[in-house]
RODO-2510 file (C-alpha; in nm, 4 decimals, decimal comma):
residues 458
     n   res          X          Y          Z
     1     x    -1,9734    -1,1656    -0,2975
     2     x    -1,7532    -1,5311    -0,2717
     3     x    -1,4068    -1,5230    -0,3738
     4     x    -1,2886    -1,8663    -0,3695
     5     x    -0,9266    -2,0094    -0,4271
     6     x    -0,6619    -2,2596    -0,3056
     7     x    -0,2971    -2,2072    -0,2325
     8     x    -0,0582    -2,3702    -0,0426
     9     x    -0,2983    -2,6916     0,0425
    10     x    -0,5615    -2,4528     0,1713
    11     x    -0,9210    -2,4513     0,0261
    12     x    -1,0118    -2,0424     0,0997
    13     x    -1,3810    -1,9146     0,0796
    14     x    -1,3634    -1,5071     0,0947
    15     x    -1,6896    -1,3494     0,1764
    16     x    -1,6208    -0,9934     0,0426
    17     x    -1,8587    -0,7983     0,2231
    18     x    -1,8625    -0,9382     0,5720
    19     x    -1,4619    -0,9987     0,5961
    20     x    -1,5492    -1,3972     0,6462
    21     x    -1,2756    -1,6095     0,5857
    22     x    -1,3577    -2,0087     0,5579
    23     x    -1,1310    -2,2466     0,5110
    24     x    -1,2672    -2,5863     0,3956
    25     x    -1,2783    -2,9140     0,2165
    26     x    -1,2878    -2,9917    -0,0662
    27     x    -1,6260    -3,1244    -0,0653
    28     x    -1,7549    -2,8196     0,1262
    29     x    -1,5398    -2,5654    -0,1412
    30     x    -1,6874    -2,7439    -0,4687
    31     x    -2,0569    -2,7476    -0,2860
    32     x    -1,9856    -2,3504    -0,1720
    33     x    -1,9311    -2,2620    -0,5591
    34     x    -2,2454    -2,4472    -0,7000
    35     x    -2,5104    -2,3314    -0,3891
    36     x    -2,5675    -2,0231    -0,5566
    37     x    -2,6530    -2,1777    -0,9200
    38     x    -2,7850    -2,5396    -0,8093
    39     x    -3,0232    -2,6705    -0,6647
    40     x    -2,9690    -2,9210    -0,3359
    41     x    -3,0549    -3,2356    -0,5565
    42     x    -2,8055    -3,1417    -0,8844
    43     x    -2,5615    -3,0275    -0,5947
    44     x    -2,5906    -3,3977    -0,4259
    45     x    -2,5866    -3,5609    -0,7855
    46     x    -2,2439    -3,3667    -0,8710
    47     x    -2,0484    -3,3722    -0,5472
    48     x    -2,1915    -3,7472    -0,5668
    49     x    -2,0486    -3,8012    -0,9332
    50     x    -1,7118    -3,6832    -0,7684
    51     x    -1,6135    -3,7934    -0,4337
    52     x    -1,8778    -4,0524    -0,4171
    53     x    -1,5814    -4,3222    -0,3805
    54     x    -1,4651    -4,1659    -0,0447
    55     x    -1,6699    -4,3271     0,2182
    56     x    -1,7254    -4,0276     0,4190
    57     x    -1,9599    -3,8825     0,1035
    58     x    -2,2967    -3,9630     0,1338
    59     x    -2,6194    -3,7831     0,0132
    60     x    -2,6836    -3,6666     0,4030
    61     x    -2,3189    -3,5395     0,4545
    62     x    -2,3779    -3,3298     0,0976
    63     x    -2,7258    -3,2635     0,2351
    64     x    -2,6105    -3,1599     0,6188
    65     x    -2,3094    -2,9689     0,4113
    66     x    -2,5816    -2,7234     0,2238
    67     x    -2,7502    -2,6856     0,5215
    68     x    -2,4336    -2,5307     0,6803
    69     x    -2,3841    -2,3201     0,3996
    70     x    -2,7569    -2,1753     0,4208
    71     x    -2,6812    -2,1273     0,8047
    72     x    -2,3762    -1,9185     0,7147
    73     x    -2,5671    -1,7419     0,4759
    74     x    -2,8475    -1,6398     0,7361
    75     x    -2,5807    -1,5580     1,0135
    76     x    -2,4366    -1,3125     0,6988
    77     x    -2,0841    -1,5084     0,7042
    78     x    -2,1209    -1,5878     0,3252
    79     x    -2,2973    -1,4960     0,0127
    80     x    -2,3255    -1,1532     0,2378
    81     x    -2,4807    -0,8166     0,1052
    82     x    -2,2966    -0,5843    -0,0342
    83     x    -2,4663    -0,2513     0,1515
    84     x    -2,1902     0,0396     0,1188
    85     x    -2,2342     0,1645    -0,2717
    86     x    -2,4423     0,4738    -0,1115
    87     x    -2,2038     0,5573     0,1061
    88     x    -1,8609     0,5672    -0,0772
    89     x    -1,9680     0,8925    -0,2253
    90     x    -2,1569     1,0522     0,0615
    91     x    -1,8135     1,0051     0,2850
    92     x    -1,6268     1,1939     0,0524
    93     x    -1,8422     1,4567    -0,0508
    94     x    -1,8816     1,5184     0,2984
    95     x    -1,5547     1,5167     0,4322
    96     x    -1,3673     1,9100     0,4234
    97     x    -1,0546     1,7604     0,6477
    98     x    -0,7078     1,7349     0,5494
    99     x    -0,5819     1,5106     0,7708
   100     x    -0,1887     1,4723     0,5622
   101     x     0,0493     1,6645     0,3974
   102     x     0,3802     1,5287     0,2311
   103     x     0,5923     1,8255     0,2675
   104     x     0,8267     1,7759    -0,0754
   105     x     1,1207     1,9617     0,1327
   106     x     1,3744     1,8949    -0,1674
   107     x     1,2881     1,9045    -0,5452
   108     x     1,6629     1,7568    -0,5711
   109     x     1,8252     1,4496    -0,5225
   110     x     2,2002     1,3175    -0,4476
   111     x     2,1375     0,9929    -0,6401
   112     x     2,0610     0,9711    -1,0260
   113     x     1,7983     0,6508    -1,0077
   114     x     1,6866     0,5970    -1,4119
   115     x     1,3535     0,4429    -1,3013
   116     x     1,2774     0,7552    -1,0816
   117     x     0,9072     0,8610    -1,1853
   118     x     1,0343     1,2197    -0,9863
   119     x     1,2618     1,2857    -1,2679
   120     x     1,5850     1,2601    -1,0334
   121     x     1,3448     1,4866    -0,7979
   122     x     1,3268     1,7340    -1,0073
   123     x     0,9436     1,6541    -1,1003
   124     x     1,0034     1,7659    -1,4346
   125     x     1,0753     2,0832    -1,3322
   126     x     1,3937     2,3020    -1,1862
   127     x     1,5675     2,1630    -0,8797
   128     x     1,5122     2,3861    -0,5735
   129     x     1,4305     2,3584    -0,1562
   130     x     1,1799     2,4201     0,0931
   131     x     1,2519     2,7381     0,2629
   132     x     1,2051     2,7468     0,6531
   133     x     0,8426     3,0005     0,5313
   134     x     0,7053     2,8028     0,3000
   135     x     0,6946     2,4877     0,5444
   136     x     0,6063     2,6671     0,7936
   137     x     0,2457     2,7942     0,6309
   138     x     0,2590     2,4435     0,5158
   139     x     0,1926     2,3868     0,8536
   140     x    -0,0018     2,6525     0,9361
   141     x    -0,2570     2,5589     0,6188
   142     x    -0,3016     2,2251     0,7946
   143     x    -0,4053     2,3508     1,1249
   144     x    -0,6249     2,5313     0,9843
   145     x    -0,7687     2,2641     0,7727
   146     x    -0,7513     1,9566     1,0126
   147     x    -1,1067     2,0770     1,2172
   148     x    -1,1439     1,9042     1,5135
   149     x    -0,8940     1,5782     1,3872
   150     x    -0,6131     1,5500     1,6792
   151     x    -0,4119     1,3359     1,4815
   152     x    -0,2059     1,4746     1,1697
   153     x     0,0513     1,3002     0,9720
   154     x     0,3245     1,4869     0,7390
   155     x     0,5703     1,3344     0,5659
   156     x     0,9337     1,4855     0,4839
   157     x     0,9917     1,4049     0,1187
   158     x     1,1941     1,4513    -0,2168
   159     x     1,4263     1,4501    -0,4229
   160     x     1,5910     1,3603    -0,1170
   161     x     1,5214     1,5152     0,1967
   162     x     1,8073     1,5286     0,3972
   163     x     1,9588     1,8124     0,1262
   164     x     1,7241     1,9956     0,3192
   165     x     1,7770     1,8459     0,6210
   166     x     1,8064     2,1499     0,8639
   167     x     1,4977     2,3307     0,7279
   168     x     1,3838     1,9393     0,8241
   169     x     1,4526     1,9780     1,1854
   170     x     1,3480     2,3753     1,2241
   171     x     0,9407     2,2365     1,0947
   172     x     0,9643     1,9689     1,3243
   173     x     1,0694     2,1974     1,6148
   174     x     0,7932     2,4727     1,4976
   175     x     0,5291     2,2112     1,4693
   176     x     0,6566     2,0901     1,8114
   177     x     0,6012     2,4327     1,9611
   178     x     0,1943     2,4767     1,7991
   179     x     0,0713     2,1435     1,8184
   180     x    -0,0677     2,1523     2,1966
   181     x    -0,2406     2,4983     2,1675
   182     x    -0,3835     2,3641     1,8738
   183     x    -0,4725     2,0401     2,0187
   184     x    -0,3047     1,8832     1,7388
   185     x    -0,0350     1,5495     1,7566
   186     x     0,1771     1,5612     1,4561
   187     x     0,3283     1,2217     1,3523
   188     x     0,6159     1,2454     1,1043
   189     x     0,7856     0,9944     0,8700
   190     x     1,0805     1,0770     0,6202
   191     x     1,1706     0,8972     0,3489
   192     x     1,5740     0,8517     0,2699
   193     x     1,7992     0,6857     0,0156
   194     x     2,0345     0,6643     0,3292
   195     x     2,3310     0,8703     0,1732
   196     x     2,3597     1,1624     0,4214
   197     x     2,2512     0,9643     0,6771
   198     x     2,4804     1,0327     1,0067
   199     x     2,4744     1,0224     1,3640
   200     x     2,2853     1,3422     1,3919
   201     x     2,0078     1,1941     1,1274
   202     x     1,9707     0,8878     1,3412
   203     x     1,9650     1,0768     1,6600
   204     x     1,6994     1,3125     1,5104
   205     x     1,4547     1,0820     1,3015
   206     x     1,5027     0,8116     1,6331
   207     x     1,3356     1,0864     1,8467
   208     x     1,1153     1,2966     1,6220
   209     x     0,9760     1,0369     1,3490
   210     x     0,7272     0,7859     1,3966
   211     x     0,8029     0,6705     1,0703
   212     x     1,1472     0,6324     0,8582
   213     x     1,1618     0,4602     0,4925
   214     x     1,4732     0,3677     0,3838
   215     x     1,5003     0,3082     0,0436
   216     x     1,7527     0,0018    -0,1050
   217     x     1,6196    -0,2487    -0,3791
   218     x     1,8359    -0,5437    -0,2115
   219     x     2,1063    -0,7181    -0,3443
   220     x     2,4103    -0,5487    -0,4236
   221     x     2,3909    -0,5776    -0,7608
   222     x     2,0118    -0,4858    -0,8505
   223     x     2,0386    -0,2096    -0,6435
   224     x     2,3870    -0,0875    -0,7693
   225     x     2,2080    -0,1310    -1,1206
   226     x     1,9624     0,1807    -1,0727
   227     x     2,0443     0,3059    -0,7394
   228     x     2,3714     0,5348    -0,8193
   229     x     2,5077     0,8633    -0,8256
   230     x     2,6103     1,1153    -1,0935
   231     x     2,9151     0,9740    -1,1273
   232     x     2,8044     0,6366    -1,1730
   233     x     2,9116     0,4299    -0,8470
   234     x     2,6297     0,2094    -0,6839
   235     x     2,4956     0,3119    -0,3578
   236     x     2,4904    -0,0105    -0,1844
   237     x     2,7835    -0,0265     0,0001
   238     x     2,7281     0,3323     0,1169
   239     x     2,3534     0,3326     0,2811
   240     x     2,3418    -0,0336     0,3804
   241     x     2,6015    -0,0409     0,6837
   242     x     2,4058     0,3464     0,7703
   243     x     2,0658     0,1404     0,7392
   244     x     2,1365    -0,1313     1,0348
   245     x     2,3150     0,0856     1,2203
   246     x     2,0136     0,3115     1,1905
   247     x     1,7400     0,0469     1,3032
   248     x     1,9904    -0,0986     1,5470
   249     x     1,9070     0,2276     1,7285
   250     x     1,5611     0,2719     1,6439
   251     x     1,4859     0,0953     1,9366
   252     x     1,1505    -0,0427     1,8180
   253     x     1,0044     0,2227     1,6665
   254     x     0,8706     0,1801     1,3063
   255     x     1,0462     0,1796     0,9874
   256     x     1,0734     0,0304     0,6416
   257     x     1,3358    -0,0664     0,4362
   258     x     1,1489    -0,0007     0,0800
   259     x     1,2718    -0,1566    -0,2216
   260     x     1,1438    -0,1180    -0,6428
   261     x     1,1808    -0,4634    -0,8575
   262     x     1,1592    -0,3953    -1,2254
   263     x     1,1620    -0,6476    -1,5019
   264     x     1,5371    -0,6928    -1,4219
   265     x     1,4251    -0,8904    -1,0873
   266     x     1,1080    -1,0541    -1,1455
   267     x     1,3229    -1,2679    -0,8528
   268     x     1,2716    -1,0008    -0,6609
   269     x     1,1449    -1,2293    -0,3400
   270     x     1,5406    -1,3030    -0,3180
   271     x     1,6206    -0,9456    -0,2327
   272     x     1,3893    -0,9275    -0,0154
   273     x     1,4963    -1,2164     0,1389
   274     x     1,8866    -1,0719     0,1558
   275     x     1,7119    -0,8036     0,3177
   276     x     1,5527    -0,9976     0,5568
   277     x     1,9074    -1,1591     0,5967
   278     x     2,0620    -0,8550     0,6380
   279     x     1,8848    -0,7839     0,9468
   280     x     1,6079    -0,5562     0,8666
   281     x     1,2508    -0,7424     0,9763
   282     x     1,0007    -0,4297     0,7918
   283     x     1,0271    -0,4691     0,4402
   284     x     0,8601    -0,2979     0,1590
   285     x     0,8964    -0,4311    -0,2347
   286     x     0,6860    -0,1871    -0,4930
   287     x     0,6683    -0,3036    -0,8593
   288     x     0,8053    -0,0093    -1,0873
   289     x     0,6048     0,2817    -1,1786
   290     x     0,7206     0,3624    -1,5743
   291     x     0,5639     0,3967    -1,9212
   292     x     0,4984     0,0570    -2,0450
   293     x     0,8000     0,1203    -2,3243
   294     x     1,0854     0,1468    -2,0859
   295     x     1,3107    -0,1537    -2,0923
   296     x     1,2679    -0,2212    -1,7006
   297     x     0,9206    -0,1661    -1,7344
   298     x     0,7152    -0,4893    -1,6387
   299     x     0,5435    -0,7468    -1,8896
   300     x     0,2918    -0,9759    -1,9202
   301     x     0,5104    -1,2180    -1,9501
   302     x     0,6220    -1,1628    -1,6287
   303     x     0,2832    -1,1637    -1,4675
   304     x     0,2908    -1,5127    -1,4046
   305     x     0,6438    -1,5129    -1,2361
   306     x     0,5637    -1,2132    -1,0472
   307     x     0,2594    -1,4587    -0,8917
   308     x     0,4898    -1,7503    -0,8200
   309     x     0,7061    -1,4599    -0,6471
   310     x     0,4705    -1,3387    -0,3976
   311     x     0,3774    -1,7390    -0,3143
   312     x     0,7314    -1,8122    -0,2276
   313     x     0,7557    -1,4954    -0,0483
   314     x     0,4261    -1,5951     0,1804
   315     x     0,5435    -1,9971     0,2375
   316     x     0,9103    -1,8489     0,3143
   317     x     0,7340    -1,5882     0,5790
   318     x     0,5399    -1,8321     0,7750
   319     x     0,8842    -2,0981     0,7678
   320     x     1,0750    -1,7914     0,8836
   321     x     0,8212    -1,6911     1,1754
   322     x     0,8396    -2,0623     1,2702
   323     x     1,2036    -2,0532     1,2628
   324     x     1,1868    -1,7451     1,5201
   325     x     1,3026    -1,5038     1,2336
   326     x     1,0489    -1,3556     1,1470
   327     x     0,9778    -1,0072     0,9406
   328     x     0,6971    -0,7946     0,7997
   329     x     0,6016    -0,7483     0,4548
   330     x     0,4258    -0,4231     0,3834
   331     x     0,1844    -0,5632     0,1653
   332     x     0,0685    -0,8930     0,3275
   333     x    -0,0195    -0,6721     0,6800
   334     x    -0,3753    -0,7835     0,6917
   335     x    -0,5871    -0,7189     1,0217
   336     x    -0,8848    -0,9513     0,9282
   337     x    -1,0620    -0,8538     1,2870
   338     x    -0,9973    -0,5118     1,3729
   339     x    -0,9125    -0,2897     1,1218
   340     x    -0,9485    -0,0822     0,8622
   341     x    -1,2922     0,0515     0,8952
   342     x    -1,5244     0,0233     0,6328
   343     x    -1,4838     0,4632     0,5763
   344     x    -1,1317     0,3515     0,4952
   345     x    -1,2135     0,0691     0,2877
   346     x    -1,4313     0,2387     0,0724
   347     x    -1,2288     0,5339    -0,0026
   348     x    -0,8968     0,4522    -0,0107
   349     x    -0,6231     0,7269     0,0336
   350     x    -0,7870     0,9968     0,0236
   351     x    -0,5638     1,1895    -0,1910
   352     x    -0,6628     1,5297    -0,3223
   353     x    -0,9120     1,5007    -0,0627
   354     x    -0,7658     1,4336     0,2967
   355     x    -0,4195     1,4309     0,2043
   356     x    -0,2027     1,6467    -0,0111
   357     x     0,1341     1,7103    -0,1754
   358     x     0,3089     2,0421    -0,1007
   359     x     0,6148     2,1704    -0,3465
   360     x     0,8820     2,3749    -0,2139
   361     x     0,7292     2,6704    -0,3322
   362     x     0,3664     2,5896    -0,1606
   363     x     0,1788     2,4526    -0,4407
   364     x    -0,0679     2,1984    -0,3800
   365     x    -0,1129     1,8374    -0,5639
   366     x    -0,3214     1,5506    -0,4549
   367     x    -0,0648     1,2933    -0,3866
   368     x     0,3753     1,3415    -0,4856
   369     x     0,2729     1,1392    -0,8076
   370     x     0,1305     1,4405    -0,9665
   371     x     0,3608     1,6527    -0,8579
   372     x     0,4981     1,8367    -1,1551
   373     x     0,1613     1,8102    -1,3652
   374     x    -0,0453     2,1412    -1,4183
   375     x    -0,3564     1,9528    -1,5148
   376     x    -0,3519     1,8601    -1,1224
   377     x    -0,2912     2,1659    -0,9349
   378     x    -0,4896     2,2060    -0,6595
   379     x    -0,4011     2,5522    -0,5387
   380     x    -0,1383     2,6595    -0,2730
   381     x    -0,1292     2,6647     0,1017
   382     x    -0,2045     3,0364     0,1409
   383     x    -0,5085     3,0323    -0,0795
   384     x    -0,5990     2,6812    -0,0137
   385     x    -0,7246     2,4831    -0,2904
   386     x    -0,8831     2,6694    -0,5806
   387     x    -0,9053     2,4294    -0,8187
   388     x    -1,2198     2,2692    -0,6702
   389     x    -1,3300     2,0785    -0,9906
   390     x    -1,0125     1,8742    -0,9622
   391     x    -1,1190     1,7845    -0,5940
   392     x    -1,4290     1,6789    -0,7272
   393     x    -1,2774     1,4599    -0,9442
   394     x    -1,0624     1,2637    -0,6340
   395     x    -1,4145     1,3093    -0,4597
   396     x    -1,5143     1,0548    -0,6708
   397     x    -1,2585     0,7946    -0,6850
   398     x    -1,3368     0,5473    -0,4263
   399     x    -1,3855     0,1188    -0,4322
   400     x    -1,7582     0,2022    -0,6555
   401     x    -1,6741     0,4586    -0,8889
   402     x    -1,5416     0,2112    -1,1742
   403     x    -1,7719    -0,0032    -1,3700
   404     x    -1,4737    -0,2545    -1,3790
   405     x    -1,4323    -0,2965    -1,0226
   406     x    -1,8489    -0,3203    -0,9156
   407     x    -1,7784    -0,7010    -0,9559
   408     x    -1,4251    -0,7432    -0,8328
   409     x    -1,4062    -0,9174    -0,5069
   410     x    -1,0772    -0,7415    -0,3769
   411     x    -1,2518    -0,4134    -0,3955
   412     x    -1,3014    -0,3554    -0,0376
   413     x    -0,9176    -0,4335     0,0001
   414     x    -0,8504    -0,2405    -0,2630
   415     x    -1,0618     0,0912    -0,2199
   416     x    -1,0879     0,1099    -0,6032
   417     x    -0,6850     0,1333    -0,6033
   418     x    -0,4408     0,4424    -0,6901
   419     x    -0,5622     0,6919    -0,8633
   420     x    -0,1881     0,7937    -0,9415
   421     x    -0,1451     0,4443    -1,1030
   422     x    -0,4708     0,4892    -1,2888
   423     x    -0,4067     0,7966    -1,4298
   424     x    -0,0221     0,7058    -1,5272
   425     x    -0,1786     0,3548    -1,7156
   426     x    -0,4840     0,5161    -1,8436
   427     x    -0,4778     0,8901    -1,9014
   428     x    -0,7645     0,9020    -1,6202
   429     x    -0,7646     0,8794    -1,2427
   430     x    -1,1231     0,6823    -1,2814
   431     x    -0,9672     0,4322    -1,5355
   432     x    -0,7990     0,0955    -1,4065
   433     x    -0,4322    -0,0109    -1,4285
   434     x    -0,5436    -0,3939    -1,4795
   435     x    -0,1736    -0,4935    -1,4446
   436     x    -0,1438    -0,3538    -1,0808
   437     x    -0,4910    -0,4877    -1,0251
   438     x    -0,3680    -0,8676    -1,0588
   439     x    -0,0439    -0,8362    -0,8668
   440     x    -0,2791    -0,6720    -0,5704
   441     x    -0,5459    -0,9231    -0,5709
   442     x    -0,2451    -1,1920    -0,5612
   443     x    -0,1171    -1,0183    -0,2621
   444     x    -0,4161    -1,0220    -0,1052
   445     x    -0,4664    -1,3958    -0,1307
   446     x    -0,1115    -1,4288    -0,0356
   447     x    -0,1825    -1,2167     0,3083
   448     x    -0,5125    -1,3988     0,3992
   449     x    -0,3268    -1,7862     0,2984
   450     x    -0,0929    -1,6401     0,6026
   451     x    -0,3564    -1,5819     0,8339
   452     x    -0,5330    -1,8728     0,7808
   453     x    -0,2198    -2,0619     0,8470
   454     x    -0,1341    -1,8982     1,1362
   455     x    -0,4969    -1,9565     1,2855
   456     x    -0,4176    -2,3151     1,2059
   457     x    -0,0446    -2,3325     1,3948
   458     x    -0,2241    -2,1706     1,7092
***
């Protein structure tokens, strides 16, 4: 499958399937989208009818042009086969291996965010914590399901996790202690909204966590808008001066500052840009997760503002990296040589599956966006998961399971998207949140414009 489109003076050809990336003329982009519905004389007669007062157009350039285009075709650089439907579901009906847990360590949180799909962190349910036992089988329950995988990730979550934070550092310290007789390497992250941060936090998470996420939504006064406590004060002048101070000892090691825009900052490139400004080069921007009634709940209307967004936010990235201040945007990281592998590509997160949310009392979800819903309850992490026709149901979701995205060109990008989102837009974790489906495919335009242009500077 071709995916063809132009942005920022670029003619891009997208062959789905092999990863090819083409950048062209325009001659060579209009001849691309007719060779598959035309035949080499009405392709010379159109292209002809066109550009035929350029002197550089003649019937043997259009001619020698096809013939380029067949070549790439044969070499499987374009018009490629798609070969992977049979195996999206034979991966995951083969796979037994949890390879993830997010360890929600606090069903409570210090800040009162309105556009919290956690309920505050209370999920909907009563506030409460981790104890020191229940993380600890949490641990043990991965061992046990990780088989032969060395590598396991868990992630410290809420509510906020540093209410919790010294039942925090004992599960690092026991996983610490089992992870070599085991043969296991646990890598952590934690995600904070930076209010208890303090030297000891920094200190610890520095050390311990390959990972932090530090949550801010950027300028002072979109983040002070949501971002506050119970007794109404913004939170902005509290976590931002912990934030650099916390990267500024980080010494290199990976974090993101992770920020929501709602419909009150379809601008939301310019907070990410104050970010940027701020100091902090990892950056993170997720459009709002809320039922489509809310008042900060994105439009339609904004669709087309949210696109411009993203394109200022790409030609602004590649003007900062020439500028030597550069910084990372979550969502345009794009390895178009190495990486991910085509197991990963076609199915996705593997949540419910390979990775799991625990609750502070040990119940088992397939990601923290069910958390809270009974309908999704996998089990528990001393009996494992019971609820195996649920599984079977995650089994399925992967980049072929839709009849909406067989034809989509960003589905190997995509891996058939989040079933979280799905289900939250649709009622089903096999239907399709179309509204997150256009902001992704713009992103991934966005991140492949960059690397063509940075192929270009080199």
């Amino acid at each position: 499958m071709v995916h063809q489109y132009k942005l920022n003076g670029y003619n891009i050809v997208l062959d789905t399937c092999s990863g090819s990336v083409h950048t062209v003329d325009e001659v060579a982009y209009d001849i691309i989208a007719m060779y598959k519905s035309s035949t080499p004389e009405e392709i010379v007669a159109k292209i002809l009818e066109t550009y035929g007062h350029l002197p550089d157009v003649t019937e043997e350039e259009i001619l020698g042009c096809i013939e380029d285009v067949r070549a790439l075709e044969a070499a499987g650089k374009l018009f490629s086969e798609d070969k992977y439907e049979n195996l999206a579901y034979n991966f995951k009906n083969n796979s037994n291996v949890i390879k993830a847990l997010c360890l929600h360590v606090a069903h409570t949180c210090n800040l009162n965010c309105s556009y919290c799909f956690a309920s505050q962190g209370k999920y909907q349910g009563d506030r409460a914590l981790m104890s020191f036992e229940v993380g600890k089988q949490a641990f043990d329950f991965l061992i046990a399901n990780s088989g032969s995988r060395k590598n396991l990730e868990v992630d410290f979550f809420g509510g906020e996790p540093l209410m919790n934070w010294d039942v925090v550092k004992q599960l690092v310290a026991y996983a610490r202690s089992i992870e070599k007789e085991h043969n296991k390497n646990f890598r952590f992250t934690l995600t904070t909204n930076g209010v208890l941060v303090d030297d000891d936090v920094i200190d610890f998470c520095n050390k311990e966590m390959s990972n932090v996420v530090l949550s801010l939504d950027g300028r002072k006064e979109v983040n002070d808008h949501f971002r506050r406590d119970y007794a109404g004060k913004g939170s902005y002048d509290t976590i931002v001066p912990k934030f650099q101070e916390f990267v500024k000892r980080r010494g290199g090691k990976n974090y993101y500052v992770r920020g929501t825009f709602t419909h009150n900052n379809v601008d939301f490139t310019n907070d990410l840009f104050h970010m940027a400004d701020l100091g902090f080069t990892e950056l993170s921007m997720e459009p709002v997760v809320c039922p489509p009634n809310d008042p900060y709940a994105l439009t339609q209307e904004d669709l087309p503002k949210l696109f411009e967004q993203y394109e200022i936010l790409a030609k602004e990235m590649i003007q900062r990296k020439k500028e030597g201040r550069p910084f990372v945007f979550y969502h345009y990281m794009l390895d178009l040589k190495h990486g991910p592998c085509i197991y990963k590509r076609i199915t996705g997160c593997g949540s419910g599956t390979e990775y799991m949310a625990v609750t502070p009392w040990g119940e088992l979800f397939p990601c923290h966006q069910f958390v809270g819903d009974p309908k999704y309850s996998l089990g528990n992490i001393w009996d494992g998961v019971t609820n195996k026709t649920v599984q079977d149901e995650f089994r399925s979701c992967n980049a072929y399971a839709r009849p909406e995205c067989k034809d989509c060109w960003a589905k190997l990008y995509c891996s058939g998207g989040c079933a979280a989102n799905a289900y939250h837009a649709t009622g089903s974790i096999s239907g399709v949140y179309e509204y997150g489906c256009e902001l992704f495919k713009k992103r991934i335009e966005c991140a492949v414009m960059m690397q063509v242009a940075e192929s270009e500077d080199a």
